[in-house]
N, C-alpha and C positions, 0 to 999 in steps of 0.2 A: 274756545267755545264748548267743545267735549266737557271740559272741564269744571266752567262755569251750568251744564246743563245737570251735570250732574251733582253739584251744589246744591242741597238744601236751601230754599228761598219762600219768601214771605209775602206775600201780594195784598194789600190791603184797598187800592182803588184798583178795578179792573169793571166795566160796564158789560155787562151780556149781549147787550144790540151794538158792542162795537166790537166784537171778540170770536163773531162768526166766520166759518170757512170759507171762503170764494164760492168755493165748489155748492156747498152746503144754499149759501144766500139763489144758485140757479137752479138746485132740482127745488129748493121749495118753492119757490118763483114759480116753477111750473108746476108742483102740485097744488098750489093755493089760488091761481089764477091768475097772480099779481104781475101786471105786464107792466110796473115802471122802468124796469132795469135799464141803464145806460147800454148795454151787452149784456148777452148769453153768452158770451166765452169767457172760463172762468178764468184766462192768464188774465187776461185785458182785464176783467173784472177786479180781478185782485189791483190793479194799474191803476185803475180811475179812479177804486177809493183812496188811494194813497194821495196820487193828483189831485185829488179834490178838498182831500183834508190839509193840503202843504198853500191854506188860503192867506196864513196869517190871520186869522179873525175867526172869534170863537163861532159869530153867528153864521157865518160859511163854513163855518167846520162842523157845526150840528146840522147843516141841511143833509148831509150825508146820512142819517139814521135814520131817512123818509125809507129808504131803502132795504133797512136790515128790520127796521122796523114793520114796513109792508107785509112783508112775510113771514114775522112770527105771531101773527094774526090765529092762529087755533092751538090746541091745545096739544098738536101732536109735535106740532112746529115749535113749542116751546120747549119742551121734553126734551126735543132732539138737539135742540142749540145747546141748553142747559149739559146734558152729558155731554156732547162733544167739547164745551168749555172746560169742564172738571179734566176730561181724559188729555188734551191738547194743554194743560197747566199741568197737572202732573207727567208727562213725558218731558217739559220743559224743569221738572226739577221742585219745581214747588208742594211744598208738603203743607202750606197753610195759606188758603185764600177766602178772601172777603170779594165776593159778588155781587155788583147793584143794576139794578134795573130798578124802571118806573110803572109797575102795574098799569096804571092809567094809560099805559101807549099802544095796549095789548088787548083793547076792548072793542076794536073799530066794527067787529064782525060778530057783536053778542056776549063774548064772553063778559063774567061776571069778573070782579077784582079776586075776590074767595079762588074761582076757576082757575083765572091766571098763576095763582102763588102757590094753587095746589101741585098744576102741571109744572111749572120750576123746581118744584121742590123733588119731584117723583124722577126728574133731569138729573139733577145734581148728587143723587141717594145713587143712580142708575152708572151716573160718571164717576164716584168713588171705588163701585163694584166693579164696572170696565178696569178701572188701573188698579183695582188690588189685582184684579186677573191675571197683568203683565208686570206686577211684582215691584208695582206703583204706588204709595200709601198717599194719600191727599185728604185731610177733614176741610170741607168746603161751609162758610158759613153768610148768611146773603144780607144783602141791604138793601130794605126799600126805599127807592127814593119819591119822593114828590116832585113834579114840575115847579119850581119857583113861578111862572110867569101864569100860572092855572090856582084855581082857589080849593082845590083839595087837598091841602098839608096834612090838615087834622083827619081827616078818614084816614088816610094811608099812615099817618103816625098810629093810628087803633088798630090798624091792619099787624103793622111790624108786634104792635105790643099782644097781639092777639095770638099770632104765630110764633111769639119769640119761643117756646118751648117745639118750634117743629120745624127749626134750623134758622130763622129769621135771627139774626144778633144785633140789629140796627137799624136809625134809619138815617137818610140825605135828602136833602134840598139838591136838585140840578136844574141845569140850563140855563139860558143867557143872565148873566150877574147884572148887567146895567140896565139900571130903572126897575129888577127887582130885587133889591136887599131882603137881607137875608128876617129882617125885620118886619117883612109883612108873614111871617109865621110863624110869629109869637106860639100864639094858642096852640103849635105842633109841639115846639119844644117845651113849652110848660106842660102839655100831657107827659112827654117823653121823660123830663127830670120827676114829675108827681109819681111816676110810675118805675121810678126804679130802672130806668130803660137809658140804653146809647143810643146819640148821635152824633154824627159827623157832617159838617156844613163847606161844601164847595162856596168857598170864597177866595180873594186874591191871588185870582188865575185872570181874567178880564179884567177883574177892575180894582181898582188899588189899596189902600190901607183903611179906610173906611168900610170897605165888606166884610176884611178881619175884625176889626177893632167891634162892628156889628157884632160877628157871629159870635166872638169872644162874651165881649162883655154886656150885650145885651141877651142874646140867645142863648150861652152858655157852653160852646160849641168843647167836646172832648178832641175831636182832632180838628185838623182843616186842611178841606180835600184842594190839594195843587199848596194852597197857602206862599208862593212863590214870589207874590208883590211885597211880602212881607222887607225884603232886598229894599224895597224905598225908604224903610226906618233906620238904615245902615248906613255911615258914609265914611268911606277909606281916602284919607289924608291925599295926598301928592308922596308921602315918605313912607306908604303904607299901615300909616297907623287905622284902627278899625274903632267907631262910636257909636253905639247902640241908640236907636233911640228909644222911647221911655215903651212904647208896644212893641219891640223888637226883645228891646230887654225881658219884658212882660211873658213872649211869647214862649224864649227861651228859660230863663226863672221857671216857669212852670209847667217845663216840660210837655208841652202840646204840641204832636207829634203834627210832622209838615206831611203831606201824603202829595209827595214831589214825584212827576210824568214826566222825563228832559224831552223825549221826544215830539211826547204832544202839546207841552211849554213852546217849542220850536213853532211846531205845526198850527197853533195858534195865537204866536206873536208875544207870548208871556216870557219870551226868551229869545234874543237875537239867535242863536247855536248854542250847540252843545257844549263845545269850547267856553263859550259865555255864558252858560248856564250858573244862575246863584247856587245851584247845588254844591259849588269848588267851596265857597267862600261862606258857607252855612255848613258845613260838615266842619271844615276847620276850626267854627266858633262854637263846635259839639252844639248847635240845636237836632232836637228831636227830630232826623230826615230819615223818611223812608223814601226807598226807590217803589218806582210802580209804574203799570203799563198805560193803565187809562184807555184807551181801545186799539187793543192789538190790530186788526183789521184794518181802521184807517192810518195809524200810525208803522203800518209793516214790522211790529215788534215784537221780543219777546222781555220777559224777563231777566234772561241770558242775555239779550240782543245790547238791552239796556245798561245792565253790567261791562259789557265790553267797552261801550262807546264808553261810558264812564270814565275806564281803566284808562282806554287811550286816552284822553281828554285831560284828565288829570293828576293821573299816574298812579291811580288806584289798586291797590294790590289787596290781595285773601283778604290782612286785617279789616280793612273796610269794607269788603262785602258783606264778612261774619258783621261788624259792627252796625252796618244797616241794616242787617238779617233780623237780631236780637234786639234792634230799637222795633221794626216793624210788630215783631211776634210781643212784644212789652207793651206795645201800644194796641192790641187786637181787642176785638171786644166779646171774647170768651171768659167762662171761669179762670181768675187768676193760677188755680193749681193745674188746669190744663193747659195754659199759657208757659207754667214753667216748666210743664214736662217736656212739651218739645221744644223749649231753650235746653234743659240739663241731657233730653235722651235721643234726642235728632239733631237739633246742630253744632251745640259744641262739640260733641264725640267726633261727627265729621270731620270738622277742621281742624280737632288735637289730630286726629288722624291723620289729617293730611301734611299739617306740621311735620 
């Protein structure tokens, strides 16, 4: 663990209201007035969202951000999640992360969408400064997401395209996949490709090949966040032989990167275990797989954490960490020359090193 924290790592799904500290979700709790907490003790707290999230079902496992949510209700409270995200990813090792949240969840008490994205941003400027201090380097770049099951796509696609000069690199669709495809926000993603602009479409985490097949070939989708059902277009023999099928093939051919969670694949039922996780048997057939946390909080994770179980699980070693490091950071949605800087000048130097 030493080892792997001190690894250069690439995080490209991580949520902001799933990535809060125990501690952090009770004193705001009491500054903000918000008295839904299951507990004020932050051991037990840290407990029952872990318990809570281990439902098997994605729609019990988002009731848990009534809570994280509750409380970054003002502007100080955003600020402060936001740094403590950047400074608690970079101690973890990561030197390149994509952060999403959904503006829209952050207004319950006035604030304005503008408000909320200004206060993130001034969090996450604040949590780069914290770990250059402690000799930490992190460039953190965010994603807005949209509610799928709420009809604001296209405001918040104008939002990301409005801000992409003041760290915004993207935007997502989240929340419950069935009964809302990823096709009823057309009009997001055509703003998003007319404008020169990324996005990335949480599909094929709930619900099966038809969200991809949507997000792909209707919407247009550059990654896809979990992307994990994608495993039902594949079928391995009785003698181990391995058959593509024609959107699996698709998927891999053209390199569209998986933005794979094993933990919280577990935690909501897109994965029997870790042990069973498709990640074994999609890394072997080289599709674009990246590791990632997905919400550290409910899922008790880190980066690191996720590496390990990996390693055990499937006998992952250095090569395949680098190799999922450098598909993540390939697949990021920065300028291409700053993408390959910190492939040529942060992590490969590391691991010749470490070689």
């Amino acid at each position: 663990m030493k080892d792997l924290r001190n690894a250069p790592k690439v995080l490209l799904h991580d949520h902001l209201d799933g990535g809060l500290r125990p501690r952090t979700v009770v004193e705001l709790a009491e500054e903000t007035g918000y008295e839904g907490l299951p507990t004020a003790d932050v051991d037990e707290l840290g407990r029952w969202f872990r318990a809570a999230a281990d439902s098997g079902s994605l729609v019990s496992y988002l009731e848990t951000f009534a809570h994280t949510c509750g409380v970054m209700q003002t502007e100080a409270a955003l600020a402060r999640v936001a740094a403590e995200c950047v400074e608690d990813l970079a101690d973890d090792g990561v030197v390149y992360a994509e952060v999403r949240y959904a503006p829209e969840l952050f207004v319950e008490r006035g604030l304005s969408l503008d408000a909320v994205i200004r206060a993130v941003q001034e969090g996450f400027t604040e949590g780069e400064r914290r770990a250059e201090a402690n000799g930490k380097r992190i460039r953190t770049g965010t994603l807005l997401c949209a509610m799928r099951q709420h009809a604001r796509a296209l405001e918040i696609a104008e939002l990301a395209v409005r801000y992409r000069d003041a760290g915004v690199v993207g935007f997502d669709i989240a929340g419950p996949e069935a009964g809302f495809p990823p096709t009823r926000n057309l009009d997001a993603f055509e703003y998003m490709r007319v404008n020169n602009a990324h996005f990335t479409i949480h599909a094929g985490e709930a619900f099966g090949l038809a969200s991809i097949w949507e997000a792909i070939q209707h919407c247009g989708a550059e990654r896809l966040g979990h992307g994990v059902r994608i495993i039902d277009d594949i079928k391995t023999s009785s003698d181990g032989e391995v058959e593509l099928g024609r959107l699996a093939s698709y998927v891999r051919d053209r390199r569209i990167p998986l933005e794979l969670c094993p933990s919280s694949n577990v935690q909501t039922g897109a994965a029997p275990s870790i042990a069973d996780h498709p990640i074994g048997l999609l890394a072997k057939l080289r599709f674009r797989v990246t590791v990632n946390t997905d919400n550290r909080l409910m899922s008790g994770c880190s980066m690191s954490s996720e590496f390990a179980a990996l390693a055990e699980a499937f006998g992952f070693g250095w090569k395949e960490v680098e190799w999922f490091t450098i598909n993540a950071m390939k697949s990021a949605f920065i300028d291409f020359d700053q993408r390959l800087d910190l492939i040529n000048n942060v992590i490969k130097p590391w691991y010749a090193d470490l070689r």
